[in-house]
C-alpha positions in Angstrom: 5.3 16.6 -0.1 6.5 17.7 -3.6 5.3 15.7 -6.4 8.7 15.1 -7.5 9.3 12.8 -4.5 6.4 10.7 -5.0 6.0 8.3 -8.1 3.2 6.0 -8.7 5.0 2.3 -10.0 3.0 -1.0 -10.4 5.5 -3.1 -9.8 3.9 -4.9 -6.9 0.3 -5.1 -9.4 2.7 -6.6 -12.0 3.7 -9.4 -9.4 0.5 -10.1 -7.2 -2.4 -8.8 -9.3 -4.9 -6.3 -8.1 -6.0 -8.7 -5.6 -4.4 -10.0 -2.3 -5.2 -12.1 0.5 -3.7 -10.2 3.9 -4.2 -12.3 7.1 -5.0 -10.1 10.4 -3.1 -11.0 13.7 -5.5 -14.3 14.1 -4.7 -15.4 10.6 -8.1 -14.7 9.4 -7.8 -14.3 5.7 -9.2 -11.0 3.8 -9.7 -10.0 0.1 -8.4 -6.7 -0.5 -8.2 -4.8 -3.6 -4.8 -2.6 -4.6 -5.8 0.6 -5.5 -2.2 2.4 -5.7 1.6 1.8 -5.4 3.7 5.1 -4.6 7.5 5.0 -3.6 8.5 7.8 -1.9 12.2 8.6 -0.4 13.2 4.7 -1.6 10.2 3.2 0.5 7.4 1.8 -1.1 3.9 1.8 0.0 0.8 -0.2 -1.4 -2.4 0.7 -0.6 -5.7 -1.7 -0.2 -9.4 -1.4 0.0 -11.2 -4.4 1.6 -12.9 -6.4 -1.5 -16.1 -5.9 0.8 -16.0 -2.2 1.3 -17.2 0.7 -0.6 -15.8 3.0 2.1 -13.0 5.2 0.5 -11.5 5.5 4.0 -11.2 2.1 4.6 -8.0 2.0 3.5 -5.0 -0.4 4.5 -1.6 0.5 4.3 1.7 -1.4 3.8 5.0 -1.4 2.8 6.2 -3.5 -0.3 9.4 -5.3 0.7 11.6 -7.8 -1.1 12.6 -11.2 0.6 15.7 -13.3 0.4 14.5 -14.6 -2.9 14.0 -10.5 -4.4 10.3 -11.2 -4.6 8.0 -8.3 -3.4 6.0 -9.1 -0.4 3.9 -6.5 2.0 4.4 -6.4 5.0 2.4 -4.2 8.7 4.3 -0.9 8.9 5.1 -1.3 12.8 6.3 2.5 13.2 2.9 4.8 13.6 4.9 7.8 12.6 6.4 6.0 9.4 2.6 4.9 9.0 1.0 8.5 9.4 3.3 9.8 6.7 2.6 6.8 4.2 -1.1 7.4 4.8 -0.5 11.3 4.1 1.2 10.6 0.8 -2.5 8.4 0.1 -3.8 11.3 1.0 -2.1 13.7 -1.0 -1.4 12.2 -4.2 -5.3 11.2 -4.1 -6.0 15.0 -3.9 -3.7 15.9 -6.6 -5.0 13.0 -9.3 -9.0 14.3 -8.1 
């Protein structure tokens, strides 16, 4: 990854707010915190923490989306590859800001 390919936005933040509710696959409801936006190659990735965990590796990742309307949503990133890669740009860009 070159840093050139990866920008931080907040465009999602500016939207939602740092907090969301993200239902699981039983519809239970969680508080999660948004820690980061980055687009990267035209796809843009958010990335939570669970409002009740201090682990930094407890980290949720989705893709920002818009619907019909042109308002952002997140949705599950379904591909595992497509989700490794948008967990190594966390990775990554967390390295380079430390």
């Amino acid at each position: 990854m070159t840093n050139s390919s990866v920008k931080e936005v907040n465009l999602l933040e500016k939207q939602m707010g740092t907090e969301i509710t993200l239902l699981d696959e039983n519809d239970k409801e969680y508080l999660f915190h948004l820690i980061l936006e980055l687009v990267v190659e035209d796809k843009h990735y958010a990335y939570f923490q669970a409002a009740d965990s201090g682990e930094e590796e407890d980290i949720e990742v989705l893709q920002v989306v818009k619907d019909e309307n042109g308002e952002l949503e997140v949705v599950y990133i379904e591909d595992d590859d497509e989700w490794e890669k948008a967990a190594e740009y966390y990775d990554e860009w967390s390295y380079i800001e430390d």
